[in-house]
C-alpha positions as CSV (number, residue, x, y, z in Angstrom):
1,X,-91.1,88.3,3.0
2,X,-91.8,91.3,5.8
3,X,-91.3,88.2,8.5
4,X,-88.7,86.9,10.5
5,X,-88.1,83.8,10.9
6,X,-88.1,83.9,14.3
7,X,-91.1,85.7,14.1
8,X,-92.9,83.2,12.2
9,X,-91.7,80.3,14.2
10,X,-93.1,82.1,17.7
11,X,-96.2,82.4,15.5
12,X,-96.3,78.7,14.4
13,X,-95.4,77.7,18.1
14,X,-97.7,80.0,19.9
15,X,-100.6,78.8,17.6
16,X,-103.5,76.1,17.9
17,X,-104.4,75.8,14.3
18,X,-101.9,75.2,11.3
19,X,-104.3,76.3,8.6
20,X,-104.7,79.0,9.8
21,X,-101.2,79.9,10.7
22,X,-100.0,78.5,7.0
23,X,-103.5,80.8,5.7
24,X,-102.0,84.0,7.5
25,X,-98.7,83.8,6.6
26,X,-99.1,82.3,3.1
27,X,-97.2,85.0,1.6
28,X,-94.2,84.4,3.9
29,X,-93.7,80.7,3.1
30,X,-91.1,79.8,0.2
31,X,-93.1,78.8,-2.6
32,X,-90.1,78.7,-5.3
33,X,-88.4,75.8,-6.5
34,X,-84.4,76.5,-7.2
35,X,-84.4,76.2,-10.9
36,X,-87.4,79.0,-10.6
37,X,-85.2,80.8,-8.2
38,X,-82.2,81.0,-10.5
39,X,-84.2,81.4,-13.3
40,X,-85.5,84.3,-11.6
41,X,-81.9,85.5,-10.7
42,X,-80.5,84.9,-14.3
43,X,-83.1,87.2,-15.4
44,X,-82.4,89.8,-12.9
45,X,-79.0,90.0,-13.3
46,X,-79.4,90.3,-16.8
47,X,-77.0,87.2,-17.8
48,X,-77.2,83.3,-19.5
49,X,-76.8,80.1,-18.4
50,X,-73.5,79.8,-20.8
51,X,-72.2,82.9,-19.2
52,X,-72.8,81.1,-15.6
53,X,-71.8,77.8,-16.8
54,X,-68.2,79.3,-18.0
55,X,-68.1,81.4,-15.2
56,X,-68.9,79.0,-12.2
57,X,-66.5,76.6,-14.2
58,X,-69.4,74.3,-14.4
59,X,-69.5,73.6,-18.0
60,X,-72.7,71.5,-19.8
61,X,-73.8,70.6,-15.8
62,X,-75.2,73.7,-15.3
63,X,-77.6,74.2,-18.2
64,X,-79.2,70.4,-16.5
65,X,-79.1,72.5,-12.9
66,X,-81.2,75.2,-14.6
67,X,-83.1,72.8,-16.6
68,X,-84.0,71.1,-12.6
69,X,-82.7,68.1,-14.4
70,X,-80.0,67.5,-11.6
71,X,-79.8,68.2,-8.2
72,X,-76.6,69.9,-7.4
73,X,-74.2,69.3,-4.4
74,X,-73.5,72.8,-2.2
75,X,-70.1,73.0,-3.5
76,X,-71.5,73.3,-7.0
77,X,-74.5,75.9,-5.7
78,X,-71.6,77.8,-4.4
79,X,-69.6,78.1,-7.9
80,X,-73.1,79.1,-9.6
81,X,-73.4,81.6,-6.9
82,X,-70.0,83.0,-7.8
83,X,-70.4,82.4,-11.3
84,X,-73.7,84.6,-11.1
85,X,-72.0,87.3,-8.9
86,X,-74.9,86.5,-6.3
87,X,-74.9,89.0,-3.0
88,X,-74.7,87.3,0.2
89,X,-78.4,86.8,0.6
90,X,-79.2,85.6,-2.7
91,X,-76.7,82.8,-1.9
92,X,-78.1,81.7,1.1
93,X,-81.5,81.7,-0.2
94,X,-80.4,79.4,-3.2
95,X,-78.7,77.6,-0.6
96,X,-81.9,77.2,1.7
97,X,-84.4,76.3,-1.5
98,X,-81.9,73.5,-2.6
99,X,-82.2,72.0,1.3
100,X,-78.4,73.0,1.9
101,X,-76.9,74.8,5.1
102,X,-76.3,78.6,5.2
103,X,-72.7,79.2,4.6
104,X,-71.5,80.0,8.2
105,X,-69.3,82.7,9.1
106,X,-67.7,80.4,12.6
107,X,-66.7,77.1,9.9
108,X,-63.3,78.4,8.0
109,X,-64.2,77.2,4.4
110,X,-67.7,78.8,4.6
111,X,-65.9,82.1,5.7
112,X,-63.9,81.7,2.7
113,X,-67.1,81.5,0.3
114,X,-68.8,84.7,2.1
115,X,-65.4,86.8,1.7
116,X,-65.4,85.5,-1.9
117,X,-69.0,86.3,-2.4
118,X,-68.7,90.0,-1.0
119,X,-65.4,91.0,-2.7
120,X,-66.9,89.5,-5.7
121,X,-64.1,86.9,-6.6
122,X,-64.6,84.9,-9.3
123,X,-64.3,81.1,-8.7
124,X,-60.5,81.0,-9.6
125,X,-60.0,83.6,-7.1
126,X,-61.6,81.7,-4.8
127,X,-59.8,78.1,-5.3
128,X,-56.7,80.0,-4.6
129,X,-57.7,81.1,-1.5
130,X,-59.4,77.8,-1.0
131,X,-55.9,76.3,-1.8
132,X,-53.5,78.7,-0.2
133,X,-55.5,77.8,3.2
134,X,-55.5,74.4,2.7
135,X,-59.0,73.8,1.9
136,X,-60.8,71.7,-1.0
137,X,-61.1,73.3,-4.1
138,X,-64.8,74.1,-5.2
């Protein structure tokens, strides 16, 4: 993806044909489903759904997340995220595939996520935070 998203959505706006627009910018559009997506990411990373599934604290529920066999809530995105040691980005694009909101810096228990997600907490580290600020557990 070389374009915004602001870019693309002056693009889409400013234009008079959406076959054309989808045509030129074909290879900007999200084409991959989020068990490709993590797929993708589990091979990356080099790791296995058992690792992430003891790590996120997710157990047997995330081999059926992998599998696209459930859809998960964002809390449970969140704990595969940290479970998969996923940057920042690669979060919010798991996030955006599985139709969920960007964590967001201004709402306090989404700032908790993105400072456990760049320090690289694990997800116990991050309930005690969660906890110790009076927020839900993940």
């Amino acid at each position: 993806m070389e374009k915004s998203t602001s870019r693309l959505l002056n693009g889409l706006t400013n234009s008079n044909d959406i076959i054309a627009f989808l045509n030129e910018n074909e290879k900007e559009l999200l084409c991959e489903t989020l068990p490709q997506c993590l797929s993708r990411l589990l091979a990356e990373k080099d790791l296995t759904v058992a690792a992430v599934a003891e790590e996120s604290g997710r157990g047997d529920y995330a081999y059926k997340i992998f599998n696209g066999n459930k859809n998960p809530t964002r809390d449970v995105l969140i704990s595969i995220a940290l479970g998969m040691g996923l940057t920042l980005p690669e979060t919010q694009l798991v996030l955006r595939l599985a139709k969920f909101a960007y964590l967001d810096p201004r709402n306090k228990r989404d700032s908790i996520f993105i400072f456990a997600i760049n320090k690289r907490l694990n997800i116990y580290e991050t309930n005690a935070i969660l906890i110790d600020t009076n927020e839900k557990e993940i």
